[in-house]
N, C-alpha and C positions, 0 to 999 in steps of 0.2 A: 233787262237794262244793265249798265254798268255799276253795280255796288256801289255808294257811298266811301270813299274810302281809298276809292281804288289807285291811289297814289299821288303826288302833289297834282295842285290841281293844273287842265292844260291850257297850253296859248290854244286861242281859238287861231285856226289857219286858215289861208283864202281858199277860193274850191280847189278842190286835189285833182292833181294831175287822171285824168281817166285810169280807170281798172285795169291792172294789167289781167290778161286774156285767159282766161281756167282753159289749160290743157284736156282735154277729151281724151282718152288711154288710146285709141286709135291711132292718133298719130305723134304721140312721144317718140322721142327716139329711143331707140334700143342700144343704149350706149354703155358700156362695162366698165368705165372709167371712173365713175361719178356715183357718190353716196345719192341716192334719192329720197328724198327730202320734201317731204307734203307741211304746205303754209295752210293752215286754215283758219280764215277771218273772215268780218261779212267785208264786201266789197261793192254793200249795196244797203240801202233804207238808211233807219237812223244810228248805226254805226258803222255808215260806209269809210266814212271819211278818216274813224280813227283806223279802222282795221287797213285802209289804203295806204296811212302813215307806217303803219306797222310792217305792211309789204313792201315797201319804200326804203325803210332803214332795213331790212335784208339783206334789200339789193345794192346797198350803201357797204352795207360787210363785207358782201364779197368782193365788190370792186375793192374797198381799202386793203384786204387782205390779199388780193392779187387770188384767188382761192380757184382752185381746176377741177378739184375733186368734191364739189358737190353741185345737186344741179334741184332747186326749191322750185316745184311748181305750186301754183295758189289755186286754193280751192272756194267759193265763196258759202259761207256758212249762213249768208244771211236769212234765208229762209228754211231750207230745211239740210239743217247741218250733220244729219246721219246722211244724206246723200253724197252729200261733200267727201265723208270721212271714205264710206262706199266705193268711191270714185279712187280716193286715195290709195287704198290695199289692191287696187285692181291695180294699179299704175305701180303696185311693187316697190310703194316707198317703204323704206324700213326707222323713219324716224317721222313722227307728225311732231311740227310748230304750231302752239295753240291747241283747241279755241280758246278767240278772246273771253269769253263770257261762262259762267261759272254754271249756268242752268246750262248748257250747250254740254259740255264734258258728258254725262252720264249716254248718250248721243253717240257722240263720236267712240269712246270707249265699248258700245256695242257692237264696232267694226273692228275695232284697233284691239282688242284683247286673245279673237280668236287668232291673228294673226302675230301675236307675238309683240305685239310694233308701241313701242312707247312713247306718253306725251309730253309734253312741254309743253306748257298752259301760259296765257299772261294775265290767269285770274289770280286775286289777293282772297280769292272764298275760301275759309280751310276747312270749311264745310264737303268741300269739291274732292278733299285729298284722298288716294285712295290707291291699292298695287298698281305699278306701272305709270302713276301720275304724277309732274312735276311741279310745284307751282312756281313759277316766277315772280307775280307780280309781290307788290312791296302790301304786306300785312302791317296793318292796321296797330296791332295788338303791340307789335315789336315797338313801333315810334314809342306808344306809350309806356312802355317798359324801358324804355333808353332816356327817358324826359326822366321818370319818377327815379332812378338810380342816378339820376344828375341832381335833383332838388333833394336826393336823400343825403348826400353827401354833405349839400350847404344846411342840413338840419331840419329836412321839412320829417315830422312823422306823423304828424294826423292829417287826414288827408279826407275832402268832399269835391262830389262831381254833380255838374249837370249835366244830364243827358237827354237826347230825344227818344220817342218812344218810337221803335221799331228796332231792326235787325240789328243796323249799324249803332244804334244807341246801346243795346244788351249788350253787342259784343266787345263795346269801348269799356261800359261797366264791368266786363267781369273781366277783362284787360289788365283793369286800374285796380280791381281790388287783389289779384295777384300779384301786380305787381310791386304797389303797397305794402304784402304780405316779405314777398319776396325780400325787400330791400328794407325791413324794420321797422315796416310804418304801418299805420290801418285806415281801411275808410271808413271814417267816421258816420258820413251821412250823404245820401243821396237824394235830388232832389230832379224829377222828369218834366217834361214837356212837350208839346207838341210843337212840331218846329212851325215856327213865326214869331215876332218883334214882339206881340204883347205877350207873350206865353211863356217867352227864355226868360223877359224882365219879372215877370210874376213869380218865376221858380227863382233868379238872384237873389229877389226878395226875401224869399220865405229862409230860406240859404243864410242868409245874411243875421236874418232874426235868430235865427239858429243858434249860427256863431259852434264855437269848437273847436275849429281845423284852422290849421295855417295854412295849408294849399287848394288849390280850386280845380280838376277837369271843367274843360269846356270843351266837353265832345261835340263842336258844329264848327262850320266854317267861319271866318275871318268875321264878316258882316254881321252877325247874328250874335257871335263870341264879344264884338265889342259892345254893344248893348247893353249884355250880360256883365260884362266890366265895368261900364259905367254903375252901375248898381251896389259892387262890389272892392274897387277900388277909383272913387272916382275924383278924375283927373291925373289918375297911375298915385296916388296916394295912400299909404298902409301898407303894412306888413304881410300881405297876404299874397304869396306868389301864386300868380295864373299858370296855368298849363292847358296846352294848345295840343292839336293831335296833326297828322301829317295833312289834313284839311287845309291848315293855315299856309303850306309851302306856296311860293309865287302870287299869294293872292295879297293884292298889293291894299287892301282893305283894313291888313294886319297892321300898317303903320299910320294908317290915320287916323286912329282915334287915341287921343292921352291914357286915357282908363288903359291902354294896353302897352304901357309904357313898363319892361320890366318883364312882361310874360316870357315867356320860353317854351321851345316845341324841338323837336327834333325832326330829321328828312335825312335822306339820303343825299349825299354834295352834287352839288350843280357842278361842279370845276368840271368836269368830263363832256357836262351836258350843252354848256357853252358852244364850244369846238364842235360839236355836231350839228346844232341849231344852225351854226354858220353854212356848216357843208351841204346840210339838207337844204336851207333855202336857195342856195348855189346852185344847187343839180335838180332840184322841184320846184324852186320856182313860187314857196309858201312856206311857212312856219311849221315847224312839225306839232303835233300835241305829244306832251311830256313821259304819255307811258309809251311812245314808240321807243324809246332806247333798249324796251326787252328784246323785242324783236331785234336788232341788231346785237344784241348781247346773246342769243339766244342762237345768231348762227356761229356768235365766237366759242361758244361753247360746245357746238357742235364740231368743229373746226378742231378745239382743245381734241375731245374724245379721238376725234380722225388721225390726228399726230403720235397714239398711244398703240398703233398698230390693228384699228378698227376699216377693216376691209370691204369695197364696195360690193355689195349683194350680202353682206353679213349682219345678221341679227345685232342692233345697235346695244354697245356691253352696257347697261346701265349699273354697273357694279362701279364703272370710273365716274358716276354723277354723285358719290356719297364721298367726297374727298373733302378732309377734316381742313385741311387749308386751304378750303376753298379755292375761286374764281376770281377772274379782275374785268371787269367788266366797267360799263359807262358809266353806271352809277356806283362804282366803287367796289370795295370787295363784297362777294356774295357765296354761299354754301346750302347747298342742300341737308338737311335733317333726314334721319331712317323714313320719317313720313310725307317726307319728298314735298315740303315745306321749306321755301328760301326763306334761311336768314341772312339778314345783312348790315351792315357799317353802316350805321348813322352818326352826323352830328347834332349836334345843340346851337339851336338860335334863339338868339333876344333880342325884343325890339329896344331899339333907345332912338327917344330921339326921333323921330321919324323913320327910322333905317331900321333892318335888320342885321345884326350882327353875329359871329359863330363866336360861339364862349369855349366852345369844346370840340375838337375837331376829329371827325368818325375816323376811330383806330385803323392805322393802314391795312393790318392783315388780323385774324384769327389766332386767336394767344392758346386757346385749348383744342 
């Protein structure tokens, strides 16, 4: 399944345009012109539809880009995506797109390592990370580190989280209390739950009796987060600033409750993401969901390396994907880490009022 996490949440779109058609190596062309370039996503079951968006805004890059020298064929990973990958190294692509999915990687990597051929993921697992892997998607861990260095500034330094119990809950803890660490502050206390209505209100609770800390994690979504608010600040009353994780982006749940009048979270800027929602429902015909923009970013980056003298039939230089000033991409600026781990430019949003507002807007480029 797709991690908890795995980036603002999406618009649900109308059905997706059908699949585009998995090339069989038999009858590709044999053309010398053309970086070859394997997409792999499912294109079928219950992530057909994102992995379709994902193959969709590819095919949206290269048109924009007017691009001649690459040529992405899709492979579909839905069911057994070491076959996909299989299918790929035969067809002589020397760059894989994806997979979407974070359990898929170890998979495709048993095809793509003997061959040299590096990936390009649009998983946010950095569980997943590992030689030759790149992750794209937007990590988790980062939003909360760019929130607490924003409330650190306005003077937050004790610091309590709620979290749910599983993967996504641990990894938002141990996120927060780094980051905490990081920017002069500490977590004071923590307090779990199992995600549902009477279980986040029973840990605000306990939270509350507590007392301590002037700031709050609310590692869950929009609906569940406001609950927990009312418990904690209710009616958005008291000194106690909330803190939201990139769960809360687009989820329009964030502005209707008062308790969460005042919170703050951070995301990566829509401004890019606009202008493409238009284009894609333009030329598809449906709303994209929000993590398609890697995929589109994912062939401009490709596209980047091809303009630095990377030659078709040549081993792709992953030595040009560790560039310290970074990428510019749909969602803003982005960069690889030695662990092939994107980081990226986020901003800071606050609810007031009904609305969401940006207090702080994600630095344009890379200062170090």
């Amino acid at each position: 399944m797709i991690p908890r996490g795995a980036g603002p949440a999406p618009v649900e779109p109308a059905p997706a345009p059908a699949p585009t058609p998995v090339f069989e190596p038999e009858v590709l062309p044999q053309d010398q012109q053309r970086h070859r370039v394997a997409l792999l996503v499912p294109l079928s079951g219950r992530n057909g539809g994102v992995g379709q968006a994902i193959a969709n805004a590819t095919t949206m890059a290269l048109l924009d880009t007017n691009a001649a020298n690459l040529r992405i064929t899709t492979y579909d990973t839905a069911t057994r995506p070491r076959d996909a990958a299989r299918r790929a190294m035969a067809d002589d692509n020397t760059l894989v797109l994806g997979p979407l999915l974070a359990e898929n990687i170890p998979s495709v990597m048993a095809e793509t390592r003997a061959a040299g051929v590096p990936i390009i993921s649009y998983s946010n697992d950095t569980k997943a990370s590992a030689a030759g892997v790149y992750l794209l998607g937007q990590v988790p861990g980062q939003s909360i580190d760019r929130t607490v260095e924003y409330a650190s500034k306005k003077g937050a330094t004790r610091f309590a989280a709620l979290v749910p119990t599983g993967d996504y809950g641990n990894g938002a803890e141990a996120a927060f209390r780094a980051a905490a660490a990081k920017h002069g502050g500490s977590l004071v206390t923590v307090e779990r739950y199992a995600r549902g209505n009477t279980s986040i209100v029973g840990a605000a609770q306990r939270l509350k009796t507590r007392g301590g800390f002037d700031s709050v994690l609310i590692a869950d979504g929009a609906r569940l987060s406001a609950n927990a608010a009312a418990q904690l600040k209710p009616g958005g009353r008291g000194d106690i600033q909330l803190i939201g994780t990139e769960l809360w982006s687009g989820d329009s749940a964030v502005t209707r409750a008062s308790a969460m009048s005042g919170s703050i979270f951070s995301a990566v800027s829509d401004e890019r993401y606009r202008q493409f929602s238009e284009s894609y429902r333009t030329r598809f015909g449906s709303a994209p969901y929000r993590i398609s923009t890697l995929g589109y970013d994912s062939v401009l980056l490709a596209l980047r390396v091809a303009s630095k003298g990377w030659e078709p039939g040549e081993s792709f230089p992953t030595s040009e994907m560790v560039d310290r000033s970074g990428f510019l991409g749909l969602d803003g600026p982005f960069r690889f880490n030695l662990n092939g781990i994107a980081e990226r430019s986020m901003e800071i949003r606050e609810v007031r009022r009904g609305s969401v507002v940006i207090v702080d807007a994600a630095p344009s480029r890379f200062e170090d």
